[in-house]
C-alpha positions as CSV (number, residue, x, y, z in Angstrom):
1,X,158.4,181.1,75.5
2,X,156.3,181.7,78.6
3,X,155.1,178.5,80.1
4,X,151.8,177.3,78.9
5,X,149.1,177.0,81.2
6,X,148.8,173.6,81.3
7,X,152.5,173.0,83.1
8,X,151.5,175.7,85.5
9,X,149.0,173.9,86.4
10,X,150.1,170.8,86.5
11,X,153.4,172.4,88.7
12,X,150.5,174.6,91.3
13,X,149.2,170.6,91.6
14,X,152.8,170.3,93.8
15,X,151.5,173.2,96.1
16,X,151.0,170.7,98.3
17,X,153.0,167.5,98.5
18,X,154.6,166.7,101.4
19,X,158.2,166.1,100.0
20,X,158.6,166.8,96.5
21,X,161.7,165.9,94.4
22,X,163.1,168.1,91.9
23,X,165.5,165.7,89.6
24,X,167.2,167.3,86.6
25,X,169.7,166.3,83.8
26,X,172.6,168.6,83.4
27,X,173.7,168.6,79.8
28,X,171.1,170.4,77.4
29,X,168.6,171.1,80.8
30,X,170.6,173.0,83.2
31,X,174.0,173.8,81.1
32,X,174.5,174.9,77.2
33,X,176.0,171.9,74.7
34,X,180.2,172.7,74.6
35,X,182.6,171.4,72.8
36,X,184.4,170.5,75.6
37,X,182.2,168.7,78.0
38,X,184.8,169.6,81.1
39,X,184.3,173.6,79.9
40,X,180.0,173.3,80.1
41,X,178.5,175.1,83.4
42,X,174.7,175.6,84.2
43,X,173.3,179.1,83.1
44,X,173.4,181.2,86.5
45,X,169.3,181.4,86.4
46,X,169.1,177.8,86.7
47,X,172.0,177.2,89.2
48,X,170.5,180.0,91.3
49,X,167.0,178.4,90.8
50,X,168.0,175.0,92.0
51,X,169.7,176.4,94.9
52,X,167.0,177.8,96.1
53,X,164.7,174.9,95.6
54,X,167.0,173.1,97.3
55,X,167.2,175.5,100.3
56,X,162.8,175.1,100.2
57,X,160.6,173.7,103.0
58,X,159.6,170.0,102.2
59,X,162.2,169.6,98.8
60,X,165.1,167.9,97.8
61,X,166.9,168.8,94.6
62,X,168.9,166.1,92.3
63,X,171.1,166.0,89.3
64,X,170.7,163.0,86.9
65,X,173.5,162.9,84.2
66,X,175.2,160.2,82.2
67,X,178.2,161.9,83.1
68,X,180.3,160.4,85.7
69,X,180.0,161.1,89.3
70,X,183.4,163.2,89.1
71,X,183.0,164.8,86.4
72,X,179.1,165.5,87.1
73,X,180.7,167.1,90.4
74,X,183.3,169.2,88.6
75,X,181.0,170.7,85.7
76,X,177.5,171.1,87.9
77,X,179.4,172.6,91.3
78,X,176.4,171.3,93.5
79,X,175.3,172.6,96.8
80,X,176.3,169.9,99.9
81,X,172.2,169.1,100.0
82,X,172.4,167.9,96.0
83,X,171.8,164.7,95.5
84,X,173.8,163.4,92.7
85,X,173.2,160.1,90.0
86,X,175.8,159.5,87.5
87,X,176.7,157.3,84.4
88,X,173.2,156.4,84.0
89,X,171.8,155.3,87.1
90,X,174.9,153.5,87.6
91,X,177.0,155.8,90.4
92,X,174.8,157.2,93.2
93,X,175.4,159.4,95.9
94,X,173.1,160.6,98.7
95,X,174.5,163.4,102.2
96,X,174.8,161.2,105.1
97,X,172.0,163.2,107.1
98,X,170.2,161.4,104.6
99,X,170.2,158.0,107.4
100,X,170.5,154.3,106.3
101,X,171.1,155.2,102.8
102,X,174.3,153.9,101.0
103,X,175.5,155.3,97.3
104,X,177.0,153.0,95.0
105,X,180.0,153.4,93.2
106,X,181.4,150.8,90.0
107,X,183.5,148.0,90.4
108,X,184.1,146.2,87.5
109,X,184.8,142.2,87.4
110,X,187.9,141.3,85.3
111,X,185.3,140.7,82.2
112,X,183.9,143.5,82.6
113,X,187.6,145.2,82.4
114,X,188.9,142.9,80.0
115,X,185.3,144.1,77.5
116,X,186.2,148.0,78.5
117,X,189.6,148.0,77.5
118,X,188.0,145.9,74.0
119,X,185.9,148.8,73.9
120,X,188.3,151.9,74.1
121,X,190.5,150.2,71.7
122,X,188.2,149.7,69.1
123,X,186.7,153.2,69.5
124,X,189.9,154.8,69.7
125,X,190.8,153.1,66.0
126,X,187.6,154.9,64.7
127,X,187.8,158.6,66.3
128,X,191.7,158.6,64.7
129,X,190.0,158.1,61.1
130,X,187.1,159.9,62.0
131,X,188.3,164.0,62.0
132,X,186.6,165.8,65.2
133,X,185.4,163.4,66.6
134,X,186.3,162.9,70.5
135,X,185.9,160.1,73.5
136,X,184.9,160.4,76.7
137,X,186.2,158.0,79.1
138,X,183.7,157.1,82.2
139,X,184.2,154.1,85.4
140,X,182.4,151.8,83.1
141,X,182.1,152.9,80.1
142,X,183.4,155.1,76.6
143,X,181.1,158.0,75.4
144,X,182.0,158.5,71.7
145,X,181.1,162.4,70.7
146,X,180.7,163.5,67.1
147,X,179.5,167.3,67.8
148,X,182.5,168.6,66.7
149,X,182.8,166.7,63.6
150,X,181.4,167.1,60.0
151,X,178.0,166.1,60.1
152,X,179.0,163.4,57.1
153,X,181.7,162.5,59.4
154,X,180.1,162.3,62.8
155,X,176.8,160.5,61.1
156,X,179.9,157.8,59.3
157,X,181.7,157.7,63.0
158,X,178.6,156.4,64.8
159,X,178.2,153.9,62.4
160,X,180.7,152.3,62.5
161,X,181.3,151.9,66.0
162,X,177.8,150.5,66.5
163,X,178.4,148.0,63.5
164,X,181.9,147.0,65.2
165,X,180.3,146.7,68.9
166,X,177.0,145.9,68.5
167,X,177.8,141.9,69.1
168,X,179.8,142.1,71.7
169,X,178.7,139.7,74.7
170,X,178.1,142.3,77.8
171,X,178.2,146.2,76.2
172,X,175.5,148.5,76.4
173,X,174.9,151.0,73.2
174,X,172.3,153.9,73.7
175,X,172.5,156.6,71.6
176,X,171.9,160.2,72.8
177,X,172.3,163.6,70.7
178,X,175.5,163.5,69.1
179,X,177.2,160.7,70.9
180,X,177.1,156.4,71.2
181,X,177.5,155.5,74.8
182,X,178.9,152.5,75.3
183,X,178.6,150.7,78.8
184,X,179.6,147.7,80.1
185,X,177.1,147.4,83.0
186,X,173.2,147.7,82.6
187,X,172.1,150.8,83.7
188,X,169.6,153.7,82.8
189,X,168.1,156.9,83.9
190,X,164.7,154.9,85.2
191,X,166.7,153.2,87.7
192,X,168.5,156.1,88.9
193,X,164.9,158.2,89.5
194,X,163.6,155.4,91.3
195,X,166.5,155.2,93.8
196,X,166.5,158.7,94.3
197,X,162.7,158.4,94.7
198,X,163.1,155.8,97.2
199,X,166.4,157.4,99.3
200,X,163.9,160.3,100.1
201,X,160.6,159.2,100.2
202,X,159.4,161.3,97.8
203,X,155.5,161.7,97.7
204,X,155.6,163.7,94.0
205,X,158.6,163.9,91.2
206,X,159.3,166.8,88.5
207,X,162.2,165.7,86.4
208,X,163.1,167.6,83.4
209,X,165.6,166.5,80.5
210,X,166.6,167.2,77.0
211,X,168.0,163.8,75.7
212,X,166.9,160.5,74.8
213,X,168.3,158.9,77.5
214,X,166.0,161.2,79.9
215,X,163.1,159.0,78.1
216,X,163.8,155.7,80.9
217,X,163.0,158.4,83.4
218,X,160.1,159.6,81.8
219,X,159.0,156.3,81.6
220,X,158.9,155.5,85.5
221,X,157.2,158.8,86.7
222,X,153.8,158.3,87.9
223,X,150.8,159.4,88.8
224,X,150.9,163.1,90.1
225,X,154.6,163.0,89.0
226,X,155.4,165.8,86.8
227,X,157.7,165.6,83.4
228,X,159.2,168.2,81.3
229,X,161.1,167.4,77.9
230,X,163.3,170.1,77.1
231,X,163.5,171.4,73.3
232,X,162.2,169.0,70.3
233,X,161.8,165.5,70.1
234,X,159.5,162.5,70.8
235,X,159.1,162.0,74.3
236,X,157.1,160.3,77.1
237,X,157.1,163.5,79.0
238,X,153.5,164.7,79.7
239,X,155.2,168.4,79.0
240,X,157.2,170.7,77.0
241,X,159.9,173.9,76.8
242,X,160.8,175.2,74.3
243,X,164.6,174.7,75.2
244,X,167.4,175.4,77.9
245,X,166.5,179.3,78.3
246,X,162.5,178.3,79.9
247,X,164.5,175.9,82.3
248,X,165.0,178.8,84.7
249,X,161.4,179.9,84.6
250,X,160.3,176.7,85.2
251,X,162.5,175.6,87.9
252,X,161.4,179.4,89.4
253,X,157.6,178.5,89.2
254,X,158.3,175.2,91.1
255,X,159.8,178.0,93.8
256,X,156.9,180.1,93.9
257,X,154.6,177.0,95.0
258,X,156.8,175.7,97.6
């Protein structure tokens, strides 16, 4: 769809800030849904897009992802300049030229271990009575996926693992499309904005995501900050697209103004 009119003008309204940041999620906003996360890679528009913005007077680019930092790395293939926030807010990494700031990385207590390895266990127990259904193994946490399952079967999957780890002293649940992340440190996608708001002094924000775990960054942008929800879905975003094939127009018009 072409861009309404009032996301171009809201976008023109960035004409002039004096550092903008352009924050995106990766799955479902710059690259396709795969059945194999490790196979999924941006569409070539919106890589080349956020290349360019990144190479633009007065703007830094970032990727916000739940996956982690490694495997954000290996799918997204970011320019040197890219910052890059991981696992929810929870692994950060900034270029040195950017001066006195410091990433973070995860380093769990022995709880913390002792709850992961809980965790994996139990969700390993459900995906081999669960056909098609797949985990994803991050630093802190076990991403259970249901996309390639039966819809009975995925819906059955998630439902049970929430039932069996819901009580446990210390773990995390958020749900997102098709999958039950499971965490065992606090972190979300709010957190992760505001750092990378704070690392660069950012005067203005346009993020854009598809999921609801995008929603926490939604919920921190502010005043003059621009947000873009991509595809269906209740959101906080003050914006819409229609889905992943307006991403590169829009990340093009946020070009064309800076």
């Amino acid at each position: 769809m072409a861009l309404d009119a009032g996301l171009r003008r809201a976008v023109d309204s960035l004409r002039d800030v004096r550092l903008l940041l352009v924050a995106v999620d990766f799955d479902g906003t710059m690259a396709p849904f795969v059945d194999r996360p490790a196979d999924a890679r941006a569409l070539p528009a919106s890589a080349e897009a956020l290349a360019a913005l990144g190479e633009a007077e007065n703007t830094v680019t970032a990727l916000l992802s739940g996956r982690d930092l490694a495997g954000l790395r290996a799918a997204s293939q970011p320019g040197p300049k890219v910052l890059l926030v991981g696992s929810h807010g929870a692994e950060r990494w900034a270029p040195e030229a950017l001066a006195g700031t410091e990433g973070s990385s995860i380093r769990l207590d022995d709880a913390q271990a002792r709850l992961l390895a809980t965790v994996g266990a139990t969700l390993e127990e459900i995906v081999a009575a669960h056909a098609g259904t797949t985990l994803e193994h991050k630093p802190a946490g076990v991403v259970l996926h249901v996309r390639q399952a039966e819809p009975t079967v995925g819906t059955a999957a998630l439902r049970e693992a929430r039932r069996r780890l819901e009580d446990l002293d210390g773990l995390t649940l958020g749900d997102g499309k098709n999958v039950l992340e499971c965490s065992v440190i606090r972190a979300d996608k709010g957190s992760g904005l505001e750092w990378l708001r704070d690392v660069v002094d950012a005067d203005a924000v346009l993020f854009a995501g598809d999921d609801v775990t995008d929603e926490d960054a939604f919920a921190v942008l502010r005043p003059g900050d621009v947000g873009v929800k991509v595809g269906p879905g209740k959101t906080r975003a003050g914006f819409r697209v229609d889905g992943i094939g307006d991403v590169p127009d829009l990340l093009q018009l946020v070009l064309g103004v800076r």
